[in-house]
C-alpha positions as CSV (number, residue, x, y, z in Angstrom):
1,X,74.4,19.0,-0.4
2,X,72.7,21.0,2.3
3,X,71.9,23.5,0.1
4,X,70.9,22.2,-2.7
5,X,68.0,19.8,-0.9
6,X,67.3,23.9,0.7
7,X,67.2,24.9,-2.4
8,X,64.9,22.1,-3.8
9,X,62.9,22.2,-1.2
10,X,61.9,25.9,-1.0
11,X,61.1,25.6,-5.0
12,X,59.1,22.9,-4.4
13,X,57.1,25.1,-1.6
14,X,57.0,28.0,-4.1
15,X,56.7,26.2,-7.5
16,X,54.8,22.6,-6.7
17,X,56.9,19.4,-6.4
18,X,57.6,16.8,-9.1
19,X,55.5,14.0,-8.1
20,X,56.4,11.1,-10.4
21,X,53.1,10.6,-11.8
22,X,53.5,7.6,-14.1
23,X,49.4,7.0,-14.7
24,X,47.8,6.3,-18.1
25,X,47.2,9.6,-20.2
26,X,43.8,9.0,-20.5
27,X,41.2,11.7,-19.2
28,X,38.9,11.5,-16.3
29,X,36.6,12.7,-14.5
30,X,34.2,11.9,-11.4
31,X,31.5,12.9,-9.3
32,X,31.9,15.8,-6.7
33,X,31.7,14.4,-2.9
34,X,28.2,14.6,-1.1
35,X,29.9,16.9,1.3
36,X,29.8,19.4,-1.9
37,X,26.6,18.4,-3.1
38,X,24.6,19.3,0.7
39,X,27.3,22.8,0.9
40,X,27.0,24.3,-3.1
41,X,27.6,27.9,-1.9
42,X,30.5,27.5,0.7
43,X,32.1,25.0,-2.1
44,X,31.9,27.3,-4.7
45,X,33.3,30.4,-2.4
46,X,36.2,28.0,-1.7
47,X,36.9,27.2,-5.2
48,X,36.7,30.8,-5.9
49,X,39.1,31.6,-3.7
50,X,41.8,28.6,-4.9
51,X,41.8,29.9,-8.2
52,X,41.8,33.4,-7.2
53,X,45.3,32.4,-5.8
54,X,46.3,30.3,-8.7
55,X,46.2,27.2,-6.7
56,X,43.5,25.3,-9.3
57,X,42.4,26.3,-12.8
58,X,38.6,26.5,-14.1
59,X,36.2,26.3,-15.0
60,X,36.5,25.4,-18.7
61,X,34.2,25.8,-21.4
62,X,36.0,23.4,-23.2
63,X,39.3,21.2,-21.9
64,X,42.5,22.9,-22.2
65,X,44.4,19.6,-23.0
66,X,42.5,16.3,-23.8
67,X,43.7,14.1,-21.4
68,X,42.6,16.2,-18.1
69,X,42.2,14.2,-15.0
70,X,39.6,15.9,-12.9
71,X,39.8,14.1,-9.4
72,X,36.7,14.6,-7.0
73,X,36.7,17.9,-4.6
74,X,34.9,17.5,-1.1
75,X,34.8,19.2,2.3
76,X,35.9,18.1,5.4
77,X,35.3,19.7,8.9
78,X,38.1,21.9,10.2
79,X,39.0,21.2,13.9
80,X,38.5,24.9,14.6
81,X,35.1,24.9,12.9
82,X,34.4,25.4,9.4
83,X,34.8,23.2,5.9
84,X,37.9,22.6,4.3
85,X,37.9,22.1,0.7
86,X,40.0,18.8,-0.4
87,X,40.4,17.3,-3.9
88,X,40.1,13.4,-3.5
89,X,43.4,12.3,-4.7
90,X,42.5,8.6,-4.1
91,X,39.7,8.3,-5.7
92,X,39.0,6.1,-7.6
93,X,40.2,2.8,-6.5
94,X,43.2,1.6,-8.5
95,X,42.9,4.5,-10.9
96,X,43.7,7.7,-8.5
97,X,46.4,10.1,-9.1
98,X,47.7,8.4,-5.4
99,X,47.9,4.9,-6.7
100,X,50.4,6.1,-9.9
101,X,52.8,7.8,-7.7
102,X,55.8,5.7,-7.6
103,X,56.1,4.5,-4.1
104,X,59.9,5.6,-3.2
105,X,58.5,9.0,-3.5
106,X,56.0,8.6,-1.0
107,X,58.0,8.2,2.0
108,X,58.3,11.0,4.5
109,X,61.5,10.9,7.1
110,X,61.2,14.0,9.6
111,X,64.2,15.3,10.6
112,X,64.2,16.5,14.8
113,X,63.6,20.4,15.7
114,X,67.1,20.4,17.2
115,X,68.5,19.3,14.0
116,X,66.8,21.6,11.8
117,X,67.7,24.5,13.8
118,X,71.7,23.4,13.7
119,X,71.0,23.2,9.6
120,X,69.6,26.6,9.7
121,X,72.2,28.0,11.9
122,X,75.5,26.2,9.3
123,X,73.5,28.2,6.7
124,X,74.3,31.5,8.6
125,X,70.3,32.1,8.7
């Protein structure tokens, strides 16, 4: 048991997690944020660099697959200074990729430190 959920969980980390999405298949897409509007260069640089790791896909000339949901990207002050790029999951009200995620796969339980480390340690790791 211990394993396995080890084993799902480090393929989620590498591979992206199944999420549940059970939303209309119906394409969208929405504005940009202001915060990308007033910052075009460092947004860009950002994106850039996300799809330089294979972490988002674009741009298209045409879509790859007609019912593309293209949610909103922004950018948030870092606490350490900077911008952080987001994509705006939520929006837009009532139609966002958050509102179609089924809501038992939303909860997060943390385990504590000391637990995790006597997991690690059964594993022989």
């Amino acid at each position: 048991m211990i394993r396995q959920s080890a084993f799902e969980l480090l393929n989620g980390f590498k591979y992206g997690f199944k999420n549940s999405l059970r939303s209309p298949r119906r394409s969208c897409e929405y504005r940009n944020l202001l915060s990308v509007l007033k910052n075009p260069i460092e947004a860009q640089k950002k994106l850039n660099n996300e799809i330089s790791l294979g972490r988002m896909a674009g741009p298209f000339k045409h879509k790859p697959i007609s019912n593309l949901r293209c949610s909103p990207i922004g950018l948030v002050p870092k606490k350490t200074g900077g911008l952080r790029l987001i994509t705006h999951l939520s929006y837009q009200p009532n139609e966002s990729i958050n509102d179609f995620i089924d809501t038992q796969f939303t909860k997060v339980t943390y385990s504590s430190f000391d637990n995790a480390v006597k997991i690690v340690k059964r594993m022989g790791k």
